[in-house]
PyMOL CGO cylinders between C-alpha atoms (Angstrom):
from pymol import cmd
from pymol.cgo import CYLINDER

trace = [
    CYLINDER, 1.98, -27.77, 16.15, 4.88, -28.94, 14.42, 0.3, 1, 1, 1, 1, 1, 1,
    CYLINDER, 4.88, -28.94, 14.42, 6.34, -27.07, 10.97, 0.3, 1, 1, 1, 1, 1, 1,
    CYLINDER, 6.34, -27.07, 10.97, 3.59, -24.38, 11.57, 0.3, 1, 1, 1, 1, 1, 1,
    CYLINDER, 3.59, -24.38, 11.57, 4.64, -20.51, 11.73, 0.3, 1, 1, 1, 1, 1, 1,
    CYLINDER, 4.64, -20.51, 11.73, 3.04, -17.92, 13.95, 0.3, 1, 1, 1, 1, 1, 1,
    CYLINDER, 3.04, -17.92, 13.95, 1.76, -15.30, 11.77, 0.3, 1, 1, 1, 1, 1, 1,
    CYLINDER, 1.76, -15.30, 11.77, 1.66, -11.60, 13.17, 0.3, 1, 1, 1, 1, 1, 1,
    CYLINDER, 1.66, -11.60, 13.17, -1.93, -10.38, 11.86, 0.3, 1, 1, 1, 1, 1, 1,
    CYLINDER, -1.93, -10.38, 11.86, -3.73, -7.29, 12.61, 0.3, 1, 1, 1, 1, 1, 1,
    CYLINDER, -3.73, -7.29, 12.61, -7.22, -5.56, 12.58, 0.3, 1, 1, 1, 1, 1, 1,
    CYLINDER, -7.22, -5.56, 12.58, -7.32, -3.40, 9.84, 0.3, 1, 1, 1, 1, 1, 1,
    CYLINDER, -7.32, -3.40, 9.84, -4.24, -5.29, 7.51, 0.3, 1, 1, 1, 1, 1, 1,
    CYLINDER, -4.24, -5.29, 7.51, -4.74, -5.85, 3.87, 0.3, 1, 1, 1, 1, 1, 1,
    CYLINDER, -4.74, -5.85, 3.87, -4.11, -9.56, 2.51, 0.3, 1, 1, 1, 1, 1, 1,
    CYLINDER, -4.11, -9.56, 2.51, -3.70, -11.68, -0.27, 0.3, 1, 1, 1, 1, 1, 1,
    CYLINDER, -3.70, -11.68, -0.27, -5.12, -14.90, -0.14, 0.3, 1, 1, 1, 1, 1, 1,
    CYLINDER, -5.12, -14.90, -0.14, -3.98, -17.58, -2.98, 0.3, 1, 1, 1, 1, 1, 1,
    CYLINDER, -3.98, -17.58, -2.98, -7.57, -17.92, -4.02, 0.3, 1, 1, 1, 1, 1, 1,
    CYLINDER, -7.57, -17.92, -4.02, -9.29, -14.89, -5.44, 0.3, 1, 1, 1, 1, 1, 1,
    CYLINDER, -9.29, -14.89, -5.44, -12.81, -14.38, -4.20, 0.3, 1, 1, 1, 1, 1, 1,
    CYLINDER, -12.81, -14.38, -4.20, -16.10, -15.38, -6.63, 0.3, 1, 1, 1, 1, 1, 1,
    CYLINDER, -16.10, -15.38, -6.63, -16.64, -11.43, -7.66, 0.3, 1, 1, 1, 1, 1, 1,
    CYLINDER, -16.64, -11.43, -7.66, -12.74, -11.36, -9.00, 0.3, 1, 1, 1, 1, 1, 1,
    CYLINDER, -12.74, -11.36, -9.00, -10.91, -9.64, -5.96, 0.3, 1, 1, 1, 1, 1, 1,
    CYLINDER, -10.91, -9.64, -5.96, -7.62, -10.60, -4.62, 0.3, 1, 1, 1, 1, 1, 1,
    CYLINDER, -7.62, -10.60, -4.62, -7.64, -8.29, -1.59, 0.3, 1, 1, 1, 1, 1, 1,
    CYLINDER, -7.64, -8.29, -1.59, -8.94, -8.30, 2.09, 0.3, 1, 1, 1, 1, 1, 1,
    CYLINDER, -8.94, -8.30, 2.09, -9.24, -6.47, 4.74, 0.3, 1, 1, 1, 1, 1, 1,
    CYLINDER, -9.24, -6.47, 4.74, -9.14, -8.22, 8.33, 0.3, 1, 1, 1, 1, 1, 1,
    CYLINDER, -9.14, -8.22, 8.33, -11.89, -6.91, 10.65, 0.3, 1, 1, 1, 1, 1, 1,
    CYLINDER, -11.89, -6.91, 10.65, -11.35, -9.79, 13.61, 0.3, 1, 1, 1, 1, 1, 1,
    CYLINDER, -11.35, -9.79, 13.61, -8.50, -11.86, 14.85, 0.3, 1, 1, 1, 1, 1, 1,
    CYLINDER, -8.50, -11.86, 14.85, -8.77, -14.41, 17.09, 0.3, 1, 1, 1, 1, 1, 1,
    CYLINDER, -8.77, -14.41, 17.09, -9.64, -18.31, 16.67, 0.3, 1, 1, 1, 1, 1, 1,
    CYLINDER, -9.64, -18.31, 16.67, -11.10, -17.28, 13.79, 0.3, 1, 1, 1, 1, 1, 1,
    CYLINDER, -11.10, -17.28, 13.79, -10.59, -14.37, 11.16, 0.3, 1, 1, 1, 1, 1, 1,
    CYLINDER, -10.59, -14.37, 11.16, -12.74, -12.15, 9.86, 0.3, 1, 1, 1, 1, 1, 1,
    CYLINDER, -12.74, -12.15, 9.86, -12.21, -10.64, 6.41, 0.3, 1, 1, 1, 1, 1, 1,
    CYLINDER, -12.21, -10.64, 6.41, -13.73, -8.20, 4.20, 0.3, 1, 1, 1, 1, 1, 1,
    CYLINDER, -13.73, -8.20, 4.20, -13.48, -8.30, 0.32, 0.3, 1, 1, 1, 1, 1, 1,
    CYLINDER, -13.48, -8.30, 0.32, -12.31, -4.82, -0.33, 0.3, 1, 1, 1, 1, 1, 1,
    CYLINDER, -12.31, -4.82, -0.33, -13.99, -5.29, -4.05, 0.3, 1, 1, 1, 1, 1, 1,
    CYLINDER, -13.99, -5.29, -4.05, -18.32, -6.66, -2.84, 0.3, 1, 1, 1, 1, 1, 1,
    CYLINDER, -18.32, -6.66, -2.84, -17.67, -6.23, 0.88, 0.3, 1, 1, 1, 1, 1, 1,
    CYLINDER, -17.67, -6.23, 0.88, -18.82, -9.84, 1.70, 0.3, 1, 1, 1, 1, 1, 1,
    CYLINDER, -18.82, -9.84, 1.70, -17.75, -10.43, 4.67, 0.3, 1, 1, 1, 1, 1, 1,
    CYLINDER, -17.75, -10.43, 4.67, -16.17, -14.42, 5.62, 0.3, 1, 1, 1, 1, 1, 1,
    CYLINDER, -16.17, -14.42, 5.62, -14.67, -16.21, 8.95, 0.3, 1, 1, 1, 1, 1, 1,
    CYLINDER, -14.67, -16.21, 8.95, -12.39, -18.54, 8.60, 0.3, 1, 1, 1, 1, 1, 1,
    CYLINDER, -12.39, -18.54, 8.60, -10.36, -20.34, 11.32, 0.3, 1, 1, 1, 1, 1, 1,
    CYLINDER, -10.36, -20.34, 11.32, -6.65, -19.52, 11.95, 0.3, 1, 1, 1, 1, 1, 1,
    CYLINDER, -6.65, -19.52, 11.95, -4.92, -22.29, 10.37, 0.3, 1, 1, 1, 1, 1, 1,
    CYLINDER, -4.92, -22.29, 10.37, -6.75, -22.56, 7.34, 0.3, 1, 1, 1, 1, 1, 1,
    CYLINDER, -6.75, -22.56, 7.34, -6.01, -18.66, 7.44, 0.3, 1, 1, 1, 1, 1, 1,
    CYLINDER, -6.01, -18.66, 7.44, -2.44, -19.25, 7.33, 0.3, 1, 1, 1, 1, 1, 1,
    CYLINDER, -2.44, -19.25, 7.33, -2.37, -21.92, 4.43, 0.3, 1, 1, 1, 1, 1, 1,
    CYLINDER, -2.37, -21.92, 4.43, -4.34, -19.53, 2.48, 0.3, 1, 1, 1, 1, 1, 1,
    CYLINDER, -4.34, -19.53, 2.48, -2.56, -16.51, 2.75, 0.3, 1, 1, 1, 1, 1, 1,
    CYLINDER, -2.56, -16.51, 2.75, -0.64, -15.19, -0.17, 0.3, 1, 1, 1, 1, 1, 1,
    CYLINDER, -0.64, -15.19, -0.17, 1.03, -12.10, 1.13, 0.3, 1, 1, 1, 1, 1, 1,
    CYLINDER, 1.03, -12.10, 1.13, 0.64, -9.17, 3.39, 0.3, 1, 1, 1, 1, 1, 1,
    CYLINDER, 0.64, -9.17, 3.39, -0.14, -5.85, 1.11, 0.3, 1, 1, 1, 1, 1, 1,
    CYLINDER, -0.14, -5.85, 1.11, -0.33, -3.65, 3.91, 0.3, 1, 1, 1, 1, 1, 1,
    CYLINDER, -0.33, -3.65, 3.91, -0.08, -3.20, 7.60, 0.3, 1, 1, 1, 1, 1, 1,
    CYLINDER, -0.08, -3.20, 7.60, -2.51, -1.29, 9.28, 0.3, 1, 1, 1, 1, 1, 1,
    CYLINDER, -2.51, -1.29, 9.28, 0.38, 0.51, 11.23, 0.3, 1, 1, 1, 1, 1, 1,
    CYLINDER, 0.38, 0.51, 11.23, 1.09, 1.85, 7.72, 0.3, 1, 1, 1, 1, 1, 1,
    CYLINDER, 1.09, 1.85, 7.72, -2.47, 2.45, 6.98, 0.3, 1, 1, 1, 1, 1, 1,
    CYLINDER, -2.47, 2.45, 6.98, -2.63, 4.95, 9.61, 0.3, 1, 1, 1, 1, 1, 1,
    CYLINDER, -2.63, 4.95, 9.61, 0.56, 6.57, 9.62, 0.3, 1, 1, 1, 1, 1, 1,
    CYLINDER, 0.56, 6.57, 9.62, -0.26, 7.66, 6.16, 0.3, 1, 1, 1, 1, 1, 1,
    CYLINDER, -0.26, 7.66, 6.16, -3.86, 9.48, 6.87, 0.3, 1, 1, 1, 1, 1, 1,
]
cmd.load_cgo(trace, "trace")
């Protein structure tokens, strides 16, 4: 696992993936962690798995932690 970064992903964050999804969303919401991750298009709601490390080359940025989600309800 040379060159690759552990990144620190939550249930309930908000990403960015460098791709934007078919209906013209940037932004997901991640429902699982684990091997693979599950996301949510916050725009359709489709829902798509994809394993960690293709995870990690696709992500664009963090928008929001879901620490910061909840402090702010």
């Amino acid at each position: 696992m040379k060159g690759q970064e552990y990144i620190e992903i939550h249930v309930g964050d908000i990403v960015r993936l460098k791709k934007k999804h078919p209906c013209g969303s940037w932004e997901w919401r991640v429902v699982r962690t684990g091997a693979d991750i599950g996301l949510v298009c916050l725009s359709c709601h489709r829902r798509l798995f994809m394993p960690r490390d293709k995870f990690r080359r696709s992500l664009k940025k963090i928008i929001a932690r879901a620490s910061d989600i909840e402090a702010n309800t």
